[in-house]
N, C-alpha and C positions, 0 to 999 in steps of 0.2 A: 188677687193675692190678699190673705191675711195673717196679719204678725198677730198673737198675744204675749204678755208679760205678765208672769204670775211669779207671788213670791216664796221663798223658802221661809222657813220659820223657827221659832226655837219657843221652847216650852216652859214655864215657871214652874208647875204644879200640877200633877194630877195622871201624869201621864202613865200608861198601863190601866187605869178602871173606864178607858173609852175602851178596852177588849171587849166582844160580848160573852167571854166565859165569865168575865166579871161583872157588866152593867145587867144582863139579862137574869144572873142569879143574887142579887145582891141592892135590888132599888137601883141601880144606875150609878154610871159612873161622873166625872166630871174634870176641868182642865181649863186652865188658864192658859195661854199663849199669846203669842205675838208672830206677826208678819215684818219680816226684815227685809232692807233692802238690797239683796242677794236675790235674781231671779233666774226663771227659766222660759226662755223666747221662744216659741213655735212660731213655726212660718209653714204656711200652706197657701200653695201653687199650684193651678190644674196644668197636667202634663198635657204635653201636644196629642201623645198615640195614647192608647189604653192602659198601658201596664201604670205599676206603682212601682217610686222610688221615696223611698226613708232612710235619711241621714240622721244619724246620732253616734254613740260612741264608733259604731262602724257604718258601712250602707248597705241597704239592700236593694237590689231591683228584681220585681216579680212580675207575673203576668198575671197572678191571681190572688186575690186576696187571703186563700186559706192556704198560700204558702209564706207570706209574711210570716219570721219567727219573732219577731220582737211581741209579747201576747199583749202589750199594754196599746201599741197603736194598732194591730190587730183587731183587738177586741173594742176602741175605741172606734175604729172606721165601722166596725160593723152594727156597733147600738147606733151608731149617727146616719148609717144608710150611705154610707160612701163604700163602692165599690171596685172602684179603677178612677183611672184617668186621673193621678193625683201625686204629688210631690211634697214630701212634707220635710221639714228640717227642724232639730231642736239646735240651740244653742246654751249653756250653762254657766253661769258665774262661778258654780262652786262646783267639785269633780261629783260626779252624778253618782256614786255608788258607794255606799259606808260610810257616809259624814252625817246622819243622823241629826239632816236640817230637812227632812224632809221632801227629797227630791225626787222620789219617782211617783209622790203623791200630787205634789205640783207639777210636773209633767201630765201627769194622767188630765188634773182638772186644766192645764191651760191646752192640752190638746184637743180636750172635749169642746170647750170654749168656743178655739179657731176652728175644728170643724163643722159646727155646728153653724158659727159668721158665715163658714164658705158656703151652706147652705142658705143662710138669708135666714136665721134662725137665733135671736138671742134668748138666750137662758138666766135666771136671777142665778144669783151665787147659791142661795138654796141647791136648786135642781143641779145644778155644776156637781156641789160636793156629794149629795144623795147619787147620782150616776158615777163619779169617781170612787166613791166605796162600792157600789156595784159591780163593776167591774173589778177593783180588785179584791174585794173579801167573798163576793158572794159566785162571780162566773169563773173569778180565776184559781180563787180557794187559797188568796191568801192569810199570812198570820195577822196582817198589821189591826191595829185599831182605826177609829173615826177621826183622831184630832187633827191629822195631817191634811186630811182635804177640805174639811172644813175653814181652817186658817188660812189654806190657797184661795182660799173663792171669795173669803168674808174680809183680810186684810185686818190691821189694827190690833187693836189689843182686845182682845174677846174671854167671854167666861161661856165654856161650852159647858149643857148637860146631856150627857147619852142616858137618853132612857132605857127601860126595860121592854118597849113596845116599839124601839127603835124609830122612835122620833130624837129630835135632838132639838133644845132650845140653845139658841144663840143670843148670848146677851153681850153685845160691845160695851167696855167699858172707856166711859169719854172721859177725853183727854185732851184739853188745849191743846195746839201747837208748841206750845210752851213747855206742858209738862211733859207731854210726849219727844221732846228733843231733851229735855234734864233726864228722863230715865233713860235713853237713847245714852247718853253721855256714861252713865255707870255700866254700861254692858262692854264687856270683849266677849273673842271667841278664841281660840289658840286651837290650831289644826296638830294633830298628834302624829298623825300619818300613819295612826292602825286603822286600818279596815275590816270588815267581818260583816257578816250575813243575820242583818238585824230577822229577816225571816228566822232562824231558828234559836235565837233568841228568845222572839216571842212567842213561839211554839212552847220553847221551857216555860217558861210564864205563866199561860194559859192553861197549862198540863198542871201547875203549881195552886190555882186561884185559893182553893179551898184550903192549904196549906198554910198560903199567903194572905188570909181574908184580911186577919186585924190589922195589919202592915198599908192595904189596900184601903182601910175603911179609912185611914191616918190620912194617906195619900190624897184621897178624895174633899176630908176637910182642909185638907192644905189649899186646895184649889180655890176652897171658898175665903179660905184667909189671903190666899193670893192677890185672889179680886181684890178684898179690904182693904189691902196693903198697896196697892195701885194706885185704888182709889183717894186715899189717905196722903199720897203722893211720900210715903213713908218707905225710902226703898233699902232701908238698913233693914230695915223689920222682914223685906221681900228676900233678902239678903241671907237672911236665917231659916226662913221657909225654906229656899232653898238649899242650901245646909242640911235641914233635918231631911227634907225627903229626898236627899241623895244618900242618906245614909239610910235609908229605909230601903229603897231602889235596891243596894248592893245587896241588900238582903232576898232578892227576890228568887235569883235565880244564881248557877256557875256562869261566870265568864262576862257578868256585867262592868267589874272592874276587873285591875290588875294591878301585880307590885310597881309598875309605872304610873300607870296611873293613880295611884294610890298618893305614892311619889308626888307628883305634878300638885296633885288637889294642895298637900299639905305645903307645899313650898308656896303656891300662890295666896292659902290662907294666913300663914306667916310673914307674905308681904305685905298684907292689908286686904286680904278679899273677904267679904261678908260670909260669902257659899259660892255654890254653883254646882257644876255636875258634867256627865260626861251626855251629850247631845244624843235622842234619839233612844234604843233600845237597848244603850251602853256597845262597851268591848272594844269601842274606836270611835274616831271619826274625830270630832271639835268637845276642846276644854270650854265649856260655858261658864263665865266669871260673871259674879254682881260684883261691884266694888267702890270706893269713892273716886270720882276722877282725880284725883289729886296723888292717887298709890298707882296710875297706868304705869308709871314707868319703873316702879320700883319691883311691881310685877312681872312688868317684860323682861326685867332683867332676870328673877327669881324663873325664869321658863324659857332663858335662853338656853339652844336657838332656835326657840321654835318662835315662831313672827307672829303679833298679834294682828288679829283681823276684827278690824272697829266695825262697829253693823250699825245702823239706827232701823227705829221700827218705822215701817210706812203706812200709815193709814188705808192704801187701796188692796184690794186683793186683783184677782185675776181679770185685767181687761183686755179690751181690745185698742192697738196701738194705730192700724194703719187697716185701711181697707182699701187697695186698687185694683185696677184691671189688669 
């Protein structure tokens, strides 16, 4: 049996120029993120008989593998060379679909992970998030970008660059235990409880690049001020970065924000909140706040009833927790 534990994430800067309609025609793109401690648990089990069983929002039991409908453990079993005889389960902190913390990206890499342990096979975080964008942008022809797997695999607070040759340089930005728990202290998340289909979201987006370049080029140095601002341990300033390119985001595409949402941002910046944004590809999912801890409640109130959800960042990305027989 093996458990992994990979984490969900949430974005400072940058996000939309890891698309390749944008890094591929445009120098590359780039993103600042962080890995929070919200995750998503795989557990893989070898079944007694041959068939396969996969638990997640629902279950499936098959005899074969190319009837498996789920295409993410699918097509995961089948670049890993798992063909039957197998049992796998996810578990989820946060609801797996429209929260725009990245979760079907960390599912994809902590699947890859534990099936590859069940083999006697370990992987660097590298090769994790390079095969999890394989599978989903390049065999399954999804919309998404690179930052979401990359921050499953790598953990921490990192400054990604998507090249134009589709390499990607990773550069963590260090952070004492210390300062990494003080900026942990200025983050919420506030769950909205709209949903939507970040796929055709970024479909608009990527239909748009050429439209949206200067907006995009903006975005991209944000990313690098983001890092600055980390680094600087300056998080009012990070606070504003995010502010401005949530107001560049709205501009990207229809149906990133809404007159709720719209709503929510301006009452949490009038209790005290620096910026923030709405998590993910927009249109739903978690209010992301930067703010001073000292305005949490003055916020929570300006957003009830919606309940705030404290996150801090964790240093690990996707490991392995448990290896038995």
């Amino acid at each position: 049996m093996i458990i992994t534990r990979t984490p969900l994430r949430i974005s400072f800067a940058g996000g939309g120029t890891d698309l390749a309609s944008f890094y591929r025609a445009y120098d590359g793109g780039a993103v600042t993120s962080a890995a929070i401690d919200r995750y998503v648990h795989v557990l893989v089990n070898k079944k007694f008989d041959r068939s396969i069983r996969v638990a997640y929002s629902r279950t499936e039991n098959v005899d074969r593998l190319d009837d498996l409908q789920h295409p993410l453990f699918r097509e995961a079993m089948r670049l890993v060379g798992i063909h039957d005889s197998v049992e796998i389960h996810t578990i989820a902190d946060i609801p797996s679909e429209g929260t725009g913390l990245g979760s079907s990206s960390t599912t994809t890499v902590g699947l890859l992970n534990a099936l590859y342990a069940y083999r006697g096979i370990l992987k660097d975080p590298a090769e994790l998030a390079q095969e999890a964008c394989r599978i989903e942008i390049e065999i399954l022809g999804g919309a998404a970008g690179k930052q979401d797997q990359y921050i499953a695999a790598f953990g921490g607070v990192d400054y990604f660059e998507f090249r134009a040759d589709e390499t990607v340089r990773v550069s963590p930005i260090p952070l004492a235990t210390q300062d990494r728990e003080a900026l942990s202290e200025h983050l919420s998340l506030y769950y909205t409880g709209l949903t939507r289909s970040a796929n055709g979201l970024l479909q608009q987006q990527s239909a748009r690049t050429e439209l949206n370049r200067d907006a995009l080029f903006r975005m991209r140095s944000l990313a690098a001020d983001a890092r600055s601002a980390v680094l600087a341990r300056d998080f009012s300033r990070l606070g504003a970065l995010l502010d401005e390119g949530w107001a560049l985001k709205k501009g990207l595409s229809e149906g990133i924000s809404s007159g709720p949402i719209d709503t929510w941002y301006a009452a949490a910046k009038a209790a005290g909140a620096w910026g923030g944004k709405i998590t993910g590809a927009g249109g739903g999912g978690f209010l992301f706040l930067l703010h001073p801890p000292e305005r949490s409640r003055q916020i929570a109130q300006a957003l009830s009833p919606m309940e705030r959800l404290p996150v801090r960042i964790t240093p690990e990305g996707s490991r392995i927790l448990f290896v038995g027989r």
